[in-house]
Every structure is written in structure tokens, then in C-alpha cells.
N, C-alpha and C positions, 0 to 999 in steps of 0.2 A: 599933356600928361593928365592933367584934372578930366580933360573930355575921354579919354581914353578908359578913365575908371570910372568916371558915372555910366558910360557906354558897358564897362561888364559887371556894376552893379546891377543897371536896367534888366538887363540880358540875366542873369542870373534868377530874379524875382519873375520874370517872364518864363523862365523855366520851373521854377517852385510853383508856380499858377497852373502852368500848363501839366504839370505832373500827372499820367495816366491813372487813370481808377478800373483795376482789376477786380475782378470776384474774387473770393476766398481762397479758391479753387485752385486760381491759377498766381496765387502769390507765393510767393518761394519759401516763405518765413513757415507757413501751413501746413500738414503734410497730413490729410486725410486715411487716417489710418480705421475707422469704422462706420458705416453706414446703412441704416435700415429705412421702414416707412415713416420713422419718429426722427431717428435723430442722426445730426449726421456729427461723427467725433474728431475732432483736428488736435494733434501733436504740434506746438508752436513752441521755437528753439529760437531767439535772436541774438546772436553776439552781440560783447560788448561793444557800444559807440558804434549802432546800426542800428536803421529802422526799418521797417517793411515798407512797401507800396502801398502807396493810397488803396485800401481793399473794400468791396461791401460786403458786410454784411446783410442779407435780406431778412434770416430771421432771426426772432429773438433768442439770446443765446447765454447759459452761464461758464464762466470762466473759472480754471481752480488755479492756484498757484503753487509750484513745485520751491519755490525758494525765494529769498530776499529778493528784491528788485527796486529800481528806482527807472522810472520812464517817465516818460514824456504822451499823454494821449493828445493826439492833435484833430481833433473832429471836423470834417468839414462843416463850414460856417461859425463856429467858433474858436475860442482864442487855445492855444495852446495850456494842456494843465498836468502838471508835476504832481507824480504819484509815487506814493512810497509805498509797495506791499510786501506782506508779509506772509511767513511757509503757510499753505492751506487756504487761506483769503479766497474767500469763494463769494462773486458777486452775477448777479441780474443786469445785465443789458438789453431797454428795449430795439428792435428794429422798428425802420430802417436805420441804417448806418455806416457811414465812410469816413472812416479812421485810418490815420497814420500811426507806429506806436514807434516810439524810439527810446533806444534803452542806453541810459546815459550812464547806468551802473558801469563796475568793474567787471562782475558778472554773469553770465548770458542769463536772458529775461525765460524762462521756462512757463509751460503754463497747457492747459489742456480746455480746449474749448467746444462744447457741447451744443449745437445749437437745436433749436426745437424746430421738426417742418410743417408739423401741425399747429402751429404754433395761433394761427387766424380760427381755426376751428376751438384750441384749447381754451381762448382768451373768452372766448360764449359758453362756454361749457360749466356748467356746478363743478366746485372742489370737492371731491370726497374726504376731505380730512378735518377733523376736529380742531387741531392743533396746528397752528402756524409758527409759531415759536415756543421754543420753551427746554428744558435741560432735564435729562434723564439719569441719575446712577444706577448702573448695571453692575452684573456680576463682574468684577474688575476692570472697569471701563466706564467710559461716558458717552452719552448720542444727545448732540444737540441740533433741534431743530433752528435752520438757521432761518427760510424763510418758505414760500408757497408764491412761485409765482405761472401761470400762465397750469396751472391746477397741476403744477409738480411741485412737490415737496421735495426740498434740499436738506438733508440733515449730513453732520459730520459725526463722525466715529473714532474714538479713543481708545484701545484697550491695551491693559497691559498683558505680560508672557499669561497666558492661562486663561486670561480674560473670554467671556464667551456673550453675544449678543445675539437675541429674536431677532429674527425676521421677515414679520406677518408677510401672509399669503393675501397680498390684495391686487397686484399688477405687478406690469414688468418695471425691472431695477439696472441703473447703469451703475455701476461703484469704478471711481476714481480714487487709483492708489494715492497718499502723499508721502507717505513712506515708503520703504518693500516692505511688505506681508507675504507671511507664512500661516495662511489661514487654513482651517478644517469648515466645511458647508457639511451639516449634517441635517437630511431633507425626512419629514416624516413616511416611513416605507421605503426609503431609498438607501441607497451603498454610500456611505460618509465618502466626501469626495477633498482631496486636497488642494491648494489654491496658492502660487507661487507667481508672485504681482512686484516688480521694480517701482521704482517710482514713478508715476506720471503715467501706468499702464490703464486702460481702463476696459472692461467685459459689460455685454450686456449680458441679461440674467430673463428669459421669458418668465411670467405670473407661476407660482408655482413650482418653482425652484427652489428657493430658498427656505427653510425654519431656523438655522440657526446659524451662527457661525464663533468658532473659536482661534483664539491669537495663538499658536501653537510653537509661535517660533520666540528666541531670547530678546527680542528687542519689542517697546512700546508700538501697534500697529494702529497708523492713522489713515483713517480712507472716508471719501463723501461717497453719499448715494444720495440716487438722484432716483423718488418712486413716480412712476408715470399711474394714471385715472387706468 
């Protein structure tokens, strides 16, 4: 009896070892919903008490979060580590990387992952920005820079019903919902144009797009952007 369960203890640890490593691409948990020459955007949904496959990431990539979660990051070569996040948490991860994630919440683990393909060219590149962090009040709202990594600025956006926020013409812009927004883009010379975004939706924006944007709808609208050089 005892040889028979060290025998599918063995066997089991032999199988957690041997566990395949997928690209992104082709992990089931991922669901590549946007991609250009910059960035490529993944939709990531894990039920509760499930984890993805051992996946890589090759490039460096930031992560937003749609909701509570509680996971488990299991990175290859080290130990497993318990993470507690919270709505909009928006972090930097360098590549390379082959992570396991599991979500031990109640929950399912939600989350929108942006990863950069130029990411070897950006890291040589001068920052154009002043400002790496720092908090702004706006006209009923708030835009906090959250950080500058790989010469993209991460900032998050607050506004309340009426709330209206700039948005310099300097490059292209990815904005990730964390609410639904009901927003109005009012472009200088252009036709006001209206913007109806779920949560966890994300657009990109070419250079030149945007000047402004207003919260037009009844509820607080919270969304990142993400400005590319």
C-alpha cells in the first residue's frame, strides 16, 4: 500500500515537472483580441480554482486588472508567490518569462495584458516624458501617472459624470477600460466622436487622435492609457 502511493506521489511530481511550456498564443486562458507593429493585446478570463499552462512570455508586458483576485504566480525557477490584487492594479513585467498563474480566489481572475514587440528597441531608446510619476486634478477627475517603463508612460484616469480630460497630441495611445465608459473624444478640427467601452475593453488611438475626452455617462469612468514615444 505505502509503495503503491509513493509510486503516485513520484508520478504525479514527475508530471508537474514535465508540464508543457506554451507561448501565449496558444494558452487557452489568453484570447488575443488586438495586435499591431507595437503591441499585441490579450483578454485573460481564469476561473475560479484554475490555472493556465506553463506559458511564455517573450516580451515585456504590462497587466491591468478588471477585479479582486487572489492567485498564486508560479514562475519558473522560483518558488511560488500569493498575490492579492486589486480593481485597476496595473503593473510592469520584465521579459523573458514562464509563468504558471492560478487563481485560488472565489472569483474568476480577469485582467487585460498588453505586451510591447518593440520592446528590445524601446529599452535603448530616450524617454520623451518629463514626468514619471506623479497626480494630476482635472476638470472632475484625476490622472495619475503611474510609472515609465520600456519609454511608455502608464497613467490611470478617474473622472466623474461631466468630468473632462486633455489629451496631448504626442503619439499613439492604447486606453484600457476598468469600468464601462461612456465617453465623448473631442479632436481639434474634428466631428466629436462618442466612445462606448465595457470593462476590460481596450482601442488603440493613432498619434493625433485625441484632444480631449469627456465622462458623459452617469457613473464614475475609470480607464489606463498607455502613451507610446
Amino acid at each position: 500500500m505505502k509503495c503503491s502511493v509513493l509510486i503516485l506521489l513520484l508520478s504525479t511530481i514527475l508530471t508537474v515537472q514535465a508540464a508543457p511550456e506554451v507561448e501565449i498564443t496558444a494558452e487557452p486562458y489568453h484570447h488575443l483580441v488586438f495586435a499591431n507593429d507595437q503591441v499585441r493585446v490579450f483578454d485573460v478570463d481564469v476561473l475560479p480554482h484554475s490555472e493556465t499552462l506553463r506559458h511564455w512570455h517573450r516580451h515585456d508586458y504590462v497587466f491591468v486588472t478588471l477585479g479582486a483576485a487572489n492567485i498564486v504566480n508560479a514562475v519558473e525557477g522560483k518558488e511560488p508567490a500569493p498575490l492579492k490584487l486589486s480593481v485597476g492594479e496595473t503593473r510592469f513585467v520584465p521579459a523573458p518569462v514562464a509563468h504558471i498563474v492560478r487563481n485560488v480566489g472565489a472569483q474568476p481572475f480577469r485582467m487585460v495584458t498588453v505586451e510591447f514587440l518593440e520592446d528590445d528597441k524601446l529599452r535603448h531608446s530616450p524617454s520623451p516624458w518629463d514626468e514619471a510619476r506623479g497626480l494630476d486634478i482635472l476638470n472632475g477627475g484625476t490622472k495619475q501617472i503611474l510609472f515609465v517603463r520600456d519609454g511608455v508612460r502608464v497613467s490611470e484616469f478617474e473622472l466623474q459624470p461631466g468630468g473632462m480630460v486633455p489629451h496631448p497630441d504626442i503619439g499613439p495611445q492604447l486606453l484600457v477600460a476598468i469600468s464601462d465608459l461612456e465617453i465623448l473624444n473631442r479632436g481639434e478640427g474634428q466631428r466629436s466622436q462618442p466612445g462606448h467601452f465595457k470593462s476590460g475593453d481596450s482601442k488603440w488611438f493613432p498619434g493625433g487622435y485625441w484632444r480631449a475626452v469627456t465622462n458623459v455617462g452617469h457613473n464614475p469612468a475609470k480607464y489606463v492609457i498607455l502613451e507610446f514615444p
